[in-house]
N, C-alpha and C positions, 0 to 999 in steps of 0.2 A: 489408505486410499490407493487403489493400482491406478497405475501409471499409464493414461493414455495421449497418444499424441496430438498435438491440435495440428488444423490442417485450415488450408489457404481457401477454402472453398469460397466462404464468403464475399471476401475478399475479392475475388477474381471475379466474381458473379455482379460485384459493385461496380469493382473496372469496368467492367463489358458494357456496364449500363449510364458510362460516363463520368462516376465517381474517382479522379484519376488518384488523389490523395483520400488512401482509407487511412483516418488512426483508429487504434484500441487503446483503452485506457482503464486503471483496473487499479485498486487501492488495498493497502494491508495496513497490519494493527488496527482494525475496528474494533477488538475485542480484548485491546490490552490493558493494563490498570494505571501503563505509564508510557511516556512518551508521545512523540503527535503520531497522526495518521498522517498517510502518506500512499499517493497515488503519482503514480507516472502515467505518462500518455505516450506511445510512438506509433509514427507511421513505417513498415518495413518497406525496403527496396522490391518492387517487382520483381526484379531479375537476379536478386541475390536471396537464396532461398537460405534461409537456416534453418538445418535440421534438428529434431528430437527439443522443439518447442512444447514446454506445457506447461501446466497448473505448477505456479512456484511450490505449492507446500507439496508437490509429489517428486519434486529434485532437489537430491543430494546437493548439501552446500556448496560443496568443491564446483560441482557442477554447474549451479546457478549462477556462482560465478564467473563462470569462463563463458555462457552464455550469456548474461548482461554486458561482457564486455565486448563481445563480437556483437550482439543486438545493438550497444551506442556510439560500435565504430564504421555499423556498416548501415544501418537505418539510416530512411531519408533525415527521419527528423526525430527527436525524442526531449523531454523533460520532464519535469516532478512539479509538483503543488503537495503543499502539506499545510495542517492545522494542528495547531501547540496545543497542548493539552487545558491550558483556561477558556479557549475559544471551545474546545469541545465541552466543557462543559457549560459555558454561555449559548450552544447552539444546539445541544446534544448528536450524539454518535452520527445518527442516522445523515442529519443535515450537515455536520462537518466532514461527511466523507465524500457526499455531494460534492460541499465547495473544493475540495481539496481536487476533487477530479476535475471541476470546472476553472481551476486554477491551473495543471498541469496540460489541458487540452487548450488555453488560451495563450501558454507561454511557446507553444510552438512555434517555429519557423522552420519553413513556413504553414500558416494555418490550416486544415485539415478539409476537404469538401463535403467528409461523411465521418460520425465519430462510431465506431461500437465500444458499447460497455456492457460490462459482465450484471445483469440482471437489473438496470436501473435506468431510469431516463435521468440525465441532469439537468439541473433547471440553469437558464441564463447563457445555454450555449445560442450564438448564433448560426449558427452551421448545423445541415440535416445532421440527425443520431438515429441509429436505431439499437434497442436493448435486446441481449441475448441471452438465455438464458444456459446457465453455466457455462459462458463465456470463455472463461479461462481454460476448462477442459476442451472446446470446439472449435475454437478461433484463433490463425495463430498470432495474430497484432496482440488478441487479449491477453493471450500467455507472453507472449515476449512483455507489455507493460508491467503483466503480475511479476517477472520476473525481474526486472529493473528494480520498480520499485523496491521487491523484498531485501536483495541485494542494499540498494539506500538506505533503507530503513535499519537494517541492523548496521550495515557502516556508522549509523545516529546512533545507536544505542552501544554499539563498543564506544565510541565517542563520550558518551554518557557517562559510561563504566570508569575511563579511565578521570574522567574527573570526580568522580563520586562512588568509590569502589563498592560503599555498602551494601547496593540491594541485588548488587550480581547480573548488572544487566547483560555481562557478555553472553550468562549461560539463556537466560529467559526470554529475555529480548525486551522485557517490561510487561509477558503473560503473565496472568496471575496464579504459579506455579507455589506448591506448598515452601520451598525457599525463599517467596518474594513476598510471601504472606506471611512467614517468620522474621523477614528481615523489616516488613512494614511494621508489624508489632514492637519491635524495638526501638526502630526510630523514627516510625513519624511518617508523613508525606515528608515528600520533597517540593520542591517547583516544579516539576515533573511531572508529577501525578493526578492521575484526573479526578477531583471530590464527587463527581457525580459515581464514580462507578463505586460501589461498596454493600459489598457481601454483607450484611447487618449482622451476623453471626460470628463471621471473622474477623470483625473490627471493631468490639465492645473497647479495647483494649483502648485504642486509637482516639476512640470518640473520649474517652476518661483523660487523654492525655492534656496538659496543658496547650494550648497554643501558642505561647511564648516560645515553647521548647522546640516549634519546628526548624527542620534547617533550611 
């Protein structure tokens, strides 16, 4: 995917129109076989512009890093909401990504006048929203959230790895990569793991295994 910048436009166009506190808020791992989802919301400072904001999955790690961290040290306001992989599959993908965003936008301080999000309306926020559609490449609150979060998100999943080296979550991040789908044939779900998601093809193995035997 090339690499385009997002830009304040929105933004500034909300300000004008009295919306003084804009957040963006913007969620990853929707599509992974493990770990939670995970959304961040922040609002960026008017007058402190940070440059070469975009879509997380179009910047280099190294990168995303040193942008998340100047994003939550110079933002008015920023946090996370997440949903653990049993809840996703008690709620499915689609609505735990919701809550996780409607959890990250309600933990701010302070609270937000107007919320934008990346292609979605959330249900339960009290506060005007309006949805954008790809977000994260246009807007740059959107991209600085997708960035935080992604940033969080694999910080959780190295976290993961080192207490549970098996399934290699440093390299994958819990996508379901031909190494996580070798390494799930061998042992199992974890607590981790979402039972709703499952390739029926790639998992004869899994479904045969005892259930006693998970870890």
């Amino acid at each position: 995917m090339r690499r385009t910048g997002a830009r304040r436009t929105i933004e500034n166009v909300l300000r004008r129109w009295g919306f003084a506190l804009v957040a963006g808020v913007d969620e990853v791992g929707r599509g992974c076989l493990a770990g939670p989802v995970v959304s961040a919301a922040v609002i960026l400072h008017p007058d402190r512009h940070i440059p070469r904001l975009a879509d997380s999955k179009v910047v280099p790690a190294p990168e995303r890093r040193r942008l998340s961290q100047r994003i939550r040290a110079e933002a008015v306001a920023w946090a996370i909401g997440a949903v653990e992989a049993p809840d996703i599959d008690r709620l499915s993908i689609h609505r735990a990504s919701l809550e996780s965003m409607r959890r990250a936008v309600m933990a701010l301080t302070p609270l937000p006048d107007l919320v934008l999000v990346d292609a979605f309306r959330v249900p339960g926020l009290p506060m005007a929203q309006r949805a954008v559609i790809h977000g994260d490449r246009r807007c740059s609150v959107i991209a600085a959230a997708s960035l935080v979060a992604k940033v969080y998100r694999d910080d959780l999943m190295l976290a993961l790895h080192e207490a549970d080296p098996r399934y290699g979550y440093d390299r994958h991040k819990g996508y379901g990569t031909p190494e996580h789908l070798a390494a799930l044939s061998r042992h199992g779900y974890s607590t981790h793991h979402r039972r709703s998601f499952r390739p029926p093809s790639l998992f004869d193995t899994i479904d045969a295994a005892d259930p006693a035997q998970e870890p």
